[in-house]
Backbone as a chain_set.jsonl record, in Angstrom:
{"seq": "XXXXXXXXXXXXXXXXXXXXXXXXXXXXXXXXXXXXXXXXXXXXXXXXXXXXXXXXXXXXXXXXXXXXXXXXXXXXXXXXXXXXXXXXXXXXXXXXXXXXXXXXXXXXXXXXXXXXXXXXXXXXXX", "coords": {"N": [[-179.999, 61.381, -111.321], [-176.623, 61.148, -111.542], [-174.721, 59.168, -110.755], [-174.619, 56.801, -108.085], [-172.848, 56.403, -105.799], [-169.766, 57.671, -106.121], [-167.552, 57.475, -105.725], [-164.378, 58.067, -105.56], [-162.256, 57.986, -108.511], [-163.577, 57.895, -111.783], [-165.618, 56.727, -114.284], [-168.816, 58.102, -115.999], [-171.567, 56.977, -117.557], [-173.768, 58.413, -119.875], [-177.328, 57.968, -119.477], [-178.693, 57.84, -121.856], [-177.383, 58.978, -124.079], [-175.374, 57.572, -124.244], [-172.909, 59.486, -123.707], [-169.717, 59.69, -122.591], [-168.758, 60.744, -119.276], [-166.103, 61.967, -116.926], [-165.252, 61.605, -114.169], [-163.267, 62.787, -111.743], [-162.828, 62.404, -108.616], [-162.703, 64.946, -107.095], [-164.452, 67.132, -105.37], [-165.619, 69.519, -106.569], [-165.19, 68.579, -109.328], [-167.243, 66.812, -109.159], [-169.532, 68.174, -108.851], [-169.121, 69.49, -111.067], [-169.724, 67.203, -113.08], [-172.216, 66.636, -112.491], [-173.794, 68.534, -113.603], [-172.771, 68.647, -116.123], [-174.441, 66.096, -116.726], [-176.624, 66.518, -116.141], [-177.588, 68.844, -118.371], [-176.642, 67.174, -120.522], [-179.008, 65.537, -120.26], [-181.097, 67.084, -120.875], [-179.883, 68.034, -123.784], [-180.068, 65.281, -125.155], [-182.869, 64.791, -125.253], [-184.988, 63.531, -127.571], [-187.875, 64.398, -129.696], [-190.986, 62.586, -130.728], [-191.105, 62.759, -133.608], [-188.917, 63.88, -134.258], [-187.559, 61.314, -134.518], [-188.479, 60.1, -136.659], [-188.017, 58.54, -139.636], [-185.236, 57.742, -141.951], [-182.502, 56.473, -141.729], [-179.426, 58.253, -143.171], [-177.348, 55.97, -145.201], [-174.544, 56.691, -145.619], [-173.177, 59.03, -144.332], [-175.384, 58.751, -141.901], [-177.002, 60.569, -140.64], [-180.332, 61.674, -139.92], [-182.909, 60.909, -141.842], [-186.092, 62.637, -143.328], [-186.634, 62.365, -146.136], [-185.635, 60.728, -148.139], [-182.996, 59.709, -149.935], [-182.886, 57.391, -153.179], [-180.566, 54.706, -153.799], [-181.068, 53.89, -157.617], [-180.833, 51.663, -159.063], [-180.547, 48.897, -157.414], [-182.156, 49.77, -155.205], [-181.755, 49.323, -152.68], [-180.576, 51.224, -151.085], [-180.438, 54.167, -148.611], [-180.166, 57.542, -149.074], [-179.538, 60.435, -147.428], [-178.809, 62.68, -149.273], [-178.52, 63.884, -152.145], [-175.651, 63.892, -153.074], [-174.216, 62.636, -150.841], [-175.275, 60.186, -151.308], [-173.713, 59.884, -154.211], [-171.066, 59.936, -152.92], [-170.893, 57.477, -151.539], [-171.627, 55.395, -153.196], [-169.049, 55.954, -154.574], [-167.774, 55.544, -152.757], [-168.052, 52.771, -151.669], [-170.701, 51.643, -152.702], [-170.562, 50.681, -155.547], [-169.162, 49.038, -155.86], [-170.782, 46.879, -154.642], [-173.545, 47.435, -155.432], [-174.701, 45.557, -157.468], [-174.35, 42.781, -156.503], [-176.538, 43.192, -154.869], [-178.381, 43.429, -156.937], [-178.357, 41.32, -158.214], [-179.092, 39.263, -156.356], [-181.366, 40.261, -155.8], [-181.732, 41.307, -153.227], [-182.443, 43.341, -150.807], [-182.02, 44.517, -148.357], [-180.443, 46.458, -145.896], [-177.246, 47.412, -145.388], [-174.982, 48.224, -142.234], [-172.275, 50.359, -142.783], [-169.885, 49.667, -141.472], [-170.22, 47.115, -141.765], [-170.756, 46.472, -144.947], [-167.82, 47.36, -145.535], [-166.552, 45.333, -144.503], [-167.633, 43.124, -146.032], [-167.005, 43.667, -148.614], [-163.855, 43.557, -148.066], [-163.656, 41.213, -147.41], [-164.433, 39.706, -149.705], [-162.429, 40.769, -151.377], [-160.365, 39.722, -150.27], [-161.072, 36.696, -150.833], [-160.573, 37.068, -153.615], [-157.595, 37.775, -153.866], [-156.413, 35.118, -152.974], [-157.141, 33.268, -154.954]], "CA": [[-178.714, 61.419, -110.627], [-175.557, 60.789, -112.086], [-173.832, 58.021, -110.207], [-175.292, 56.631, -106.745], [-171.511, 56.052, -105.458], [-169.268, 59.098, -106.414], [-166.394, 57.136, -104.833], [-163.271, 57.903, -106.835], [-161.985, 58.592, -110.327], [-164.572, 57.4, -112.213], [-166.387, 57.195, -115.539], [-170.017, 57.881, -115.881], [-171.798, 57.304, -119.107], [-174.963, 58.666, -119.901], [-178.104, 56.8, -119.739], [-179.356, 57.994, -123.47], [-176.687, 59.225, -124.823], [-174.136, 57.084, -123.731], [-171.668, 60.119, -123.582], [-168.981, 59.552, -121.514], [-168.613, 61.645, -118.678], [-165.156, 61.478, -116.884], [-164.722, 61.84, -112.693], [-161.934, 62.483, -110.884], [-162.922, 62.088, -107.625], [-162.936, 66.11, -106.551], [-165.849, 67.459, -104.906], [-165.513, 70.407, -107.554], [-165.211, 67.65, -109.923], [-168.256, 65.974, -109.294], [-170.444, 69.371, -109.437], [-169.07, 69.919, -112.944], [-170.281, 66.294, -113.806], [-173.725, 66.568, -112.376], [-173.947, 69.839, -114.311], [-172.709, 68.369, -117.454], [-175.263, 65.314, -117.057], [-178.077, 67.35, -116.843], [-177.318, 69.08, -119.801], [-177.091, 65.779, -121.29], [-180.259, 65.074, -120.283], [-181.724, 68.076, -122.002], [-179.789, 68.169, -125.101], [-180.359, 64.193, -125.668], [-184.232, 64.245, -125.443], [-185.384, 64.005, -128.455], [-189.624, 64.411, -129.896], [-190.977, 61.769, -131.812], [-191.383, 63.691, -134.527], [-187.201, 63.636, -134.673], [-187.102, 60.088, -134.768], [-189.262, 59.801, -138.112], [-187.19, 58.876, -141.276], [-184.561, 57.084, -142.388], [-180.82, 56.962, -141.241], [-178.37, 58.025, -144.313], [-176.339, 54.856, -145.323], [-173.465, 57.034, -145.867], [-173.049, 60.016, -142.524], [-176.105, 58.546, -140.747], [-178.137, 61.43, -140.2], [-181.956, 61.108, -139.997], [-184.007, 62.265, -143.065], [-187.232, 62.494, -144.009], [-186.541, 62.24, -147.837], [-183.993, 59.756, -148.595], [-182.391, 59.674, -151.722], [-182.694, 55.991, -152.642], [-180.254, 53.897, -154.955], [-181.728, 53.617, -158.349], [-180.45, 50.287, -159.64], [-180.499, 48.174, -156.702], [-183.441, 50.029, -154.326], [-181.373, 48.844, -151.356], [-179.649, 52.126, -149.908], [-181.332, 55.253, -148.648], [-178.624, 58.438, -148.65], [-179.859, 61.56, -147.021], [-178.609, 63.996, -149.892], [-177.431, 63.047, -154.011], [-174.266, 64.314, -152.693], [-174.366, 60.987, -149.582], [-175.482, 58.588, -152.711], [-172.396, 59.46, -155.451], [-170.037, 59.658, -152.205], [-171.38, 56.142, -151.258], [-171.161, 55.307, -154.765], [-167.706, 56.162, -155.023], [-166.326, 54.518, -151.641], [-168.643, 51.789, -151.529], [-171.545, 50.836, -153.085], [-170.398, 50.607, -156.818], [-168.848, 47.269, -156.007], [-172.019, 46.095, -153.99], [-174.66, 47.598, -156.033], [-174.957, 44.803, -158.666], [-174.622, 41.423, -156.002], [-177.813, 43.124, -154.055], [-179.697, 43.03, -157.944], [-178.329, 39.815, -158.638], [-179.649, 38.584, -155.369], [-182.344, 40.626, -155.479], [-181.068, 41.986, -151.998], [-183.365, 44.758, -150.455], [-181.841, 44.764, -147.175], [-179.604, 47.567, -145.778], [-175.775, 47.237, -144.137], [-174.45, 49.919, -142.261], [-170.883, 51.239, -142.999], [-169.007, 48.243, -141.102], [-170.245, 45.325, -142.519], [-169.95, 46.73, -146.027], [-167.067, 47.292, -145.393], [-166.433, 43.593, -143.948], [-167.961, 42.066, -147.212], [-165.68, 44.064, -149.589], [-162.644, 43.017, -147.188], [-163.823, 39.401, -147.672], [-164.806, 39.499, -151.384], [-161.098, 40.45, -151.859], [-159.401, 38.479, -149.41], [-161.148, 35.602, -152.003], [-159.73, 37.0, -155.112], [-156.568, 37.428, -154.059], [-156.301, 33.716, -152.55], [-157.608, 32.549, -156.453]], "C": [[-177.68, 60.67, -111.456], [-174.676, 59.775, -111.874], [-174.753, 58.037, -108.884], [-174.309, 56.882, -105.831], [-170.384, 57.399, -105.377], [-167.876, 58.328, -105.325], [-165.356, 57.123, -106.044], [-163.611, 58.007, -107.942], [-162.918, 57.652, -110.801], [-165.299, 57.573, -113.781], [-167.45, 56.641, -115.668], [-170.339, 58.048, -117.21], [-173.544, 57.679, -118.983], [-176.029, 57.662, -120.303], [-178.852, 56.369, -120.811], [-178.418, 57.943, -124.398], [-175.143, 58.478, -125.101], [-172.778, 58.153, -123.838], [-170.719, 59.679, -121.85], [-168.682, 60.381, -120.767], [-166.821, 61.539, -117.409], [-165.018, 62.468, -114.998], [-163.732, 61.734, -111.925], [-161.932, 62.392, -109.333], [-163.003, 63.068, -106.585], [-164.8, 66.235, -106.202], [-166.455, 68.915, -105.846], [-165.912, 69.769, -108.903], [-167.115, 67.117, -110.21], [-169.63, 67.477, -109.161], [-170.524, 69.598, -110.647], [-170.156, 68.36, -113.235], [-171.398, 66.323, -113.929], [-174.504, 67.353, -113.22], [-174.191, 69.329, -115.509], [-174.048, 67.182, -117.457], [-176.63, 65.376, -117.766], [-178.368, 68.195, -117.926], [-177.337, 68.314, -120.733], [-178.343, 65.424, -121.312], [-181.585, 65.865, -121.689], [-181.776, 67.725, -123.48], [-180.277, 66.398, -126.053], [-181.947, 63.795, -125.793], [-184.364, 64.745, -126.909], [-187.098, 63.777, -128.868], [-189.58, 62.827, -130.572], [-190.842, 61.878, -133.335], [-189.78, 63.848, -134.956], [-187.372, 62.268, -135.216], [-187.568, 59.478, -136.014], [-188.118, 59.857, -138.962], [-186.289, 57.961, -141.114], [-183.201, 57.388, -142.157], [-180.039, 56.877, -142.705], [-177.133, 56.752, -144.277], [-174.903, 55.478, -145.631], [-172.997, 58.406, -144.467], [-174.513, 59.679, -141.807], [-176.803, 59.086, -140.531], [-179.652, 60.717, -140.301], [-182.591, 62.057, -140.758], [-184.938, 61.639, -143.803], [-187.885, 62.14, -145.308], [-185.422, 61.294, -148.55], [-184.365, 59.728, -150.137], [-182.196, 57.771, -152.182], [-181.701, 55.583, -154.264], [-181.308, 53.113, -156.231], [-181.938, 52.052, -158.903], [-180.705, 48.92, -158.483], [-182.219, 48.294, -155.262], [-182.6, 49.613, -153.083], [-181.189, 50.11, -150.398], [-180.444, 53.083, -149.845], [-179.929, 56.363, -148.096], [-179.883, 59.767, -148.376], [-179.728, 62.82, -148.169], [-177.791, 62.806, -151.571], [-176.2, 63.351, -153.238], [-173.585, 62.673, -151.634], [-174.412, 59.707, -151.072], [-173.863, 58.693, -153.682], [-171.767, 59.365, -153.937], [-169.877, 58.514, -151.778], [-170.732, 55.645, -152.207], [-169.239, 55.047, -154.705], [-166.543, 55.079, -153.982], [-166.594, 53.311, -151.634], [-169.648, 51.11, -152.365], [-171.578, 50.59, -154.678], [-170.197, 48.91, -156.276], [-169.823, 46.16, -155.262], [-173.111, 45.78, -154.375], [-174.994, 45.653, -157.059], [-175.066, 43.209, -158.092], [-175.777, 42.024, -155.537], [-178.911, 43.009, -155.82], [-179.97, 41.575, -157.866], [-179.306, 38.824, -157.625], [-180.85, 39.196, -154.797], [-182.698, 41.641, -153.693], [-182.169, 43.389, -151.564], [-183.013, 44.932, -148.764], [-180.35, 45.975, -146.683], [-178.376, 46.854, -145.408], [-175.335, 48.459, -143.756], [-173.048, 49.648, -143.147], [-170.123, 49.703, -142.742], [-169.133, 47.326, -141.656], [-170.226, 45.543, -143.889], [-168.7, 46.268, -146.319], [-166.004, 45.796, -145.682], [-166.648, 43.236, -145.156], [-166.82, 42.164, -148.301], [-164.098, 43.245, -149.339], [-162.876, 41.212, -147.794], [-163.415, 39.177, -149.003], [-162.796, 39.417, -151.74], [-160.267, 39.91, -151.826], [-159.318, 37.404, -150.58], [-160.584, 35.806, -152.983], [-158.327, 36.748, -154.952], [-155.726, 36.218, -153.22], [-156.604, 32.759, -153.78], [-156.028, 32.048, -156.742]], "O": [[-177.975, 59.607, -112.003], [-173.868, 59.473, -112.753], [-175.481, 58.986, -108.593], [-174.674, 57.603, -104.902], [-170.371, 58.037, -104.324], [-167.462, 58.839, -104.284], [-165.398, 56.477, -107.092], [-164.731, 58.102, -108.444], [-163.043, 56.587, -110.197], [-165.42, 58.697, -114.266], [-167.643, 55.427, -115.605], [-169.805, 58.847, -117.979], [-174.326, 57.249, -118.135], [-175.876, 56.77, -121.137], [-179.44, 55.302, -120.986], [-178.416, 57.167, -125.353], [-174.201, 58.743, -125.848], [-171.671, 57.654, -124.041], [-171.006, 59.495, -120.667], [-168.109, 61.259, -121.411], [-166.694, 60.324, -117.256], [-164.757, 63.657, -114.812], [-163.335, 60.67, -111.451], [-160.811, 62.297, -108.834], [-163.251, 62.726, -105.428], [-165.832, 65.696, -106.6], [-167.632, 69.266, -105.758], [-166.813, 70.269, -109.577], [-167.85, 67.133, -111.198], [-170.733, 67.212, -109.639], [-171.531, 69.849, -111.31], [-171.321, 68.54, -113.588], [-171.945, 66.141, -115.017], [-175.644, 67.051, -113.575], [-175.288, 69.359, -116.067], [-174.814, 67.438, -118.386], [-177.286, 64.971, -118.725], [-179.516, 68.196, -118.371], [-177.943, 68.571, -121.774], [-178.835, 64.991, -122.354], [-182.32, 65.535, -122.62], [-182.703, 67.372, -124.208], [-180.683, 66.33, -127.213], [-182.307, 62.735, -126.306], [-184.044, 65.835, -127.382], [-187.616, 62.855, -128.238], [-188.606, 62.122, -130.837], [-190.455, 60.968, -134.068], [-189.559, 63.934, -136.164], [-187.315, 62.134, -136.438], [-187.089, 58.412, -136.402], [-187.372, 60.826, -139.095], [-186.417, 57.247, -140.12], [-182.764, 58.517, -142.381], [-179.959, 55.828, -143.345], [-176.221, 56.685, -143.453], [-174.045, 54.643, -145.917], [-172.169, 57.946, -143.681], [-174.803, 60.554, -140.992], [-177.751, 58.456, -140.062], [-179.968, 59.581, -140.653], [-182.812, 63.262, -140.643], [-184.897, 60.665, -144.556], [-189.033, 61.792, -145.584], [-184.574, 61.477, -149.424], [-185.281, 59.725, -150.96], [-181.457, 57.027, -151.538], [-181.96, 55.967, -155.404], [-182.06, 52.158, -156.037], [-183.004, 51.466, -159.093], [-181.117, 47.887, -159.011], [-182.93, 47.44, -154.732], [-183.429, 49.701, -152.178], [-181.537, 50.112, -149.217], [-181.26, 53.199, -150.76], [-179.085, 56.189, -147.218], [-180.895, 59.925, -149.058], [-180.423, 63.827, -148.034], [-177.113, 61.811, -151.831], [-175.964, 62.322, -152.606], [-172.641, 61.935, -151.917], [-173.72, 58.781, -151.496], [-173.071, 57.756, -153.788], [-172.104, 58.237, -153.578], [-168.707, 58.226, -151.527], [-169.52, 55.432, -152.217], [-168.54, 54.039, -154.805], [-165.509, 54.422, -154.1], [-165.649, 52.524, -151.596], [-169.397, 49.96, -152.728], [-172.683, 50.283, -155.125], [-170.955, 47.943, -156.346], [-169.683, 44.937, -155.284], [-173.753, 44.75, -154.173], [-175.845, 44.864, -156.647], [-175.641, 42.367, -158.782], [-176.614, 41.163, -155.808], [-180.049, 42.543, -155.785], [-180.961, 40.88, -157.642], [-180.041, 37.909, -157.997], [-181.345, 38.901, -153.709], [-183.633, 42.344, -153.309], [-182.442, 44.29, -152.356], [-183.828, 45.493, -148.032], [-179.356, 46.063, -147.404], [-178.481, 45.664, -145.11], [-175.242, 49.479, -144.439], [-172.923, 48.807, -144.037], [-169.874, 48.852, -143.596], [-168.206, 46.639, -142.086], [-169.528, 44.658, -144.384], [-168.366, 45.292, -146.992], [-165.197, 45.417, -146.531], [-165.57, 42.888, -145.638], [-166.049, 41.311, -148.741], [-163.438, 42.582, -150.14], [-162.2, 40.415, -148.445], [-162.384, 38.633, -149.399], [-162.114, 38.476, -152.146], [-159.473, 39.54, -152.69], [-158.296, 37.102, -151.195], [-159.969, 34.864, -153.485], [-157.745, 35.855, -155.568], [-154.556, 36.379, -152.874], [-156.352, 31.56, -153.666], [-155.756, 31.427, -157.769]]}, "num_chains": 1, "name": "protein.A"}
């Protein structure tokens, strides 16, 4: 069940998928939602057999074969194509502190991000 309550405009999020589902407080309304939930339910189960593999450090997906950074061993990209695009936005200027430091641990996207942001902040405060 989708909500216990169904009192007023409302937003229900799913219990897997966290999609947001959005109630206005119709009795029309709240048929569509129940509808859409359960559809949610469906399309969000996933096997175990999905969940095997490795999330691309660059779009996230889940794959069985990761492409892994040569120089560093840290990153796993779903496709060569995920690794140079990485490469190019990000992990050139990262690659070489995870040797130095021997580094074998992942970051997603954000905290990358974050470090770069920092790193520069420092230079240009020199």
């Amino acid at each position: 069940e989708a909500s216990l309550s169904w009192r007023g405009p409302s937003i229900i999020i799913h219990k897997r998928s966290f999609l947001p589902l959005f109630y206005c407080g119709t009795i029309e309304c709240k048929d569509s939602v129940k509808e859409l939930y359960n559809q949610e339910n469906v399309r969000s189960e996933l096997s175990s057999k999905d969940l095997i593999g490795f999330f691309c450090e660059h779009c996230q997906r889940l794959t069985q074969k990761p492409h892994r950074c040569s120089a560093c061993k840290s990153k796993l990209y779903c496709s060569a194509e995920c690794k140079d695009e990485d490469w190019k936005l990000v992990h050139r200027k990262m690659c070489k502190l995870y040797v130095k430091d021997g580094t074998k641990m992942t970051f997603d996207t954000k905290m990358r991000k974050r470090i770069l942001f920092d790193m520069q902040a420092e230079q240009d405060f020199k």
